[in-house]
Each structure stands twice: as C-alpha cells, then as structure tokens.
C-alpha positions in Angstrom: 137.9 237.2 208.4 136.3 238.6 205.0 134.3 236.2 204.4 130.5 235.7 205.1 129.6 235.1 208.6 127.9 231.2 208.0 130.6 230.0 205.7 132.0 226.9 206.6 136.0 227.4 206.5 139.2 226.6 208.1 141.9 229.2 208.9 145.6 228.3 209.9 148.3 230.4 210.4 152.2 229.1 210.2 154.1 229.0 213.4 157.7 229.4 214.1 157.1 225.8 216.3 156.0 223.6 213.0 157.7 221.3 211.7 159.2 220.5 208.4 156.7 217.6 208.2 153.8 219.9 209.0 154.6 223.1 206.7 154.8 220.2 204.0 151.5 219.2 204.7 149.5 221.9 205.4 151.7 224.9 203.7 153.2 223.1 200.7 155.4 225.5 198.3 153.1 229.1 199.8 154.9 231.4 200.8 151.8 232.7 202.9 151.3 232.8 206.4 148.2 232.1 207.0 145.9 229.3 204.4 141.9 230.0 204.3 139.9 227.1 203.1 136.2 226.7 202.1 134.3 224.4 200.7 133.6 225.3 196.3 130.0 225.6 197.2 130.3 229.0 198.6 132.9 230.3 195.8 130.0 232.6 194.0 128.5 233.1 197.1 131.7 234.3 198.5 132.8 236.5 195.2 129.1 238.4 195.6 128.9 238.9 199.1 129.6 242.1 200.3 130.5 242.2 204.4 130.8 245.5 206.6 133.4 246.2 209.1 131.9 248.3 212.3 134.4 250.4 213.8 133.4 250.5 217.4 134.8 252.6 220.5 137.5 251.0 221.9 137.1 251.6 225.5 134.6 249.6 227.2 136.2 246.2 225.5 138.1 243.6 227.4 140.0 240.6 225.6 138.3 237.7 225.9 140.1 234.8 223.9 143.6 235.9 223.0 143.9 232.5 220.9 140.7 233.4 218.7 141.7 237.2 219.3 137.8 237.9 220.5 136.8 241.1 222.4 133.6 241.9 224.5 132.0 244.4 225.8 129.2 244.2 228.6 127.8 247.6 227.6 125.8 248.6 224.7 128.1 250.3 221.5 127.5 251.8 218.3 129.8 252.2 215.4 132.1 254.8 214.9 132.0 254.1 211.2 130.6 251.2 209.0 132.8 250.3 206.2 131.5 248.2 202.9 133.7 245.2 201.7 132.9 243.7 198.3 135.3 241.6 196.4 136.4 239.1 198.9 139.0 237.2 197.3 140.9 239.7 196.2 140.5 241.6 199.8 142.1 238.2 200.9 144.8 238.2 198.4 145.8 241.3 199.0 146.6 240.8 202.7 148.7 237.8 200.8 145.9 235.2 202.6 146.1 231.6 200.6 142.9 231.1 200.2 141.8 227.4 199.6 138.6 225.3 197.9 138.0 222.0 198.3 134.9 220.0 197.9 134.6 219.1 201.6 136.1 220.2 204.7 136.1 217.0 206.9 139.6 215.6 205.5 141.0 218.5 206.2 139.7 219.2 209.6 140.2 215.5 210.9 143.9 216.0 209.4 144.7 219.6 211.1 142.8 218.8 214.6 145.7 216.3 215.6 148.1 219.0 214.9 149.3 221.7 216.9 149.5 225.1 215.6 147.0 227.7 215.6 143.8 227.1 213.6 140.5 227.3 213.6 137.2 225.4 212.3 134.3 227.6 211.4 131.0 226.3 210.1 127.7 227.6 209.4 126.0 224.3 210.1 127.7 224.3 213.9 125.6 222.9 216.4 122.7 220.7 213.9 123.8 217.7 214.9 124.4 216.8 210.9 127.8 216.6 210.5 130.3 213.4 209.4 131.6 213.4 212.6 128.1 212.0 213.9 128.0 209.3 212.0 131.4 208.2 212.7 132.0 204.7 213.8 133.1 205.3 217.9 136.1 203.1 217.3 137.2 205.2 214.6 140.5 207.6 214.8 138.6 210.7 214.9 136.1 209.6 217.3 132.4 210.0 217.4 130.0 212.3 219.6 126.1 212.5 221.0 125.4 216.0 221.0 123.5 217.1 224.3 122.0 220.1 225.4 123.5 221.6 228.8 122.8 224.7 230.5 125.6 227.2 229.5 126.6 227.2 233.4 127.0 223.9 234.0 129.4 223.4 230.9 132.3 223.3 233.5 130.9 220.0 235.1 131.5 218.6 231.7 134.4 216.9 229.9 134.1 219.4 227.2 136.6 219.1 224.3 139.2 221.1 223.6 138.9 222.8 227.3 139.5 226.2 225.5 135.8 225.8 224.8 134.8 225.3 228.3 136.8 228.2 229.5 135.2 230.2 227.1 131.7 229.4 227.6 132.2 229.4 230.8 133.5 233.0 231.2 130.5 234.2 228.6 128.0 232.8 230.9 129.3 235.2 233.8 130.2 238.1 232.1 128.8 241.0 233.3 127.8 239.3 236.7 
C-alpha cells in the first residue's frame, strides 16, 4: 500500500458477496473498489513521505497468505531495481483508491470487524498494549483482551483470534525448517 509502513489505516475492498446494507455502510455513493482510511494525524505526514518499491527476483518466493497477498522467501534477495514514490495521495487516486480521514480508527474497526468481506487493520502502535480495545469493559460488544507474551511456537496451543493469525504465525515460525 503507498502509504508509510507505521501508519495506522484500514483497507477494504468491495466484494461481489456484500450486501446492499453493507456497500451502504462502508462504500456509500464511491464508485471505488477498494476504501483506504487513516487517521488526520498522519495527512502531512502522509503527503511528505516518500516510500520505495524494491523489485526483487521472483524465484525463490512462495505465497504465504493469499488473503493478505504476502510472499516469502527463506533465502537472502537483493533488488532488481528500487523505485522512489513521492506524492501518495495522488499515487492512490490514481489507481482510483478512496482514500479516507477520520479522527480515529476504533469506530470504524469495531464496525468493519463484524463484517465479512475482505479488510484489513494496520497500525503502527500494534502490539503496545495501548489501544481502546484494552480498556474496554469485558462485557462490552467488542470485547476486551490481556495481552500475553507466548513463544511464537506455541501460538497453536492458543485460542488465538481470528485463527488466520495463528496459521500464519504458526507457518512463519517453521519456515525454512
């Protein structure tokens, strides 16, 4: 996605499964297929970063997540070609991307997480413990959490939610065994 690695976004892309309900909801009147959103914190940040695409050889990568569209490779690469992308927005807009800004993201991801279509939540503050969500009352519809720290391969002994996750940790801790 052309935006900077750490900021905190949601991605979701239409389906030919949604319903009329849910492409009112989450797709309104765009005519886009796929709606970026980010938090207005980052909108300078995100107008004077510049990103670089690395073009790497193709054959030594396997597909690891087909949902998330991940590859890995258990061997050491280097680029082919690096490739400098400035102007973000408008990279996104041309690709006709529907990009988003809303002063926080929790609405939105608490809305979109009962849902099911494809989309993503991506935040550069994963993992501190310092989210909404912790604070949460455990009665609450969207649930509450202690974060623990487990040994990436004894995440399959754990009720890990969504079990995507699992699968994928899982398969990360033995690749290349």
């Amino acid at each position: 996605m052309l935006l900077p690695g750490n900021c905190p976004r949601i991605v979701y892309t239409r389906t030919n499964e949604i319903t009329d309900e849910d492409q009112n909801k989450f797709f309104g009147l765009t005519q886009s297929h796929i709606v970026v959103t980010v938090e207005i914190d980052w909108y300078e940040r995100i107008k004077s970063t510049t990103i670089y695409r690395y073009r790497l050889p193709s054959d030594t990568f396997r597909l690891f997540d087909e949902y998330a569209g991940y590859y890995i490779s258990t061997q050491t690469v280097k680029p082919v070609e690096i490739e400098p992308f400035n102007n973000l927005l408008d990279q996104l807009i041309k690709l006709d991307i529907e990009v988003r800004f809303t002063p926080n993201l929790y609405q939105l991801r608490n809305a979109i997480l009962t849902y099911y279509f494809k989309a993503s939540v991506v935040s550069g503050d994963f993992g501190t413990g310092t989210g909404a969500e912790l604070y949460n009352d455990v009665n609450s519809e969207t649930g509450s959490y202690e974060p623990i720290l487990v040994p990436i391969s004894e995440v399959a002994n754990y009720d890990v939610r969504p079990k995507h996750l699992a699968q994928i940790l899982h398969a990360a801790s033995h690749c290349g065994n």
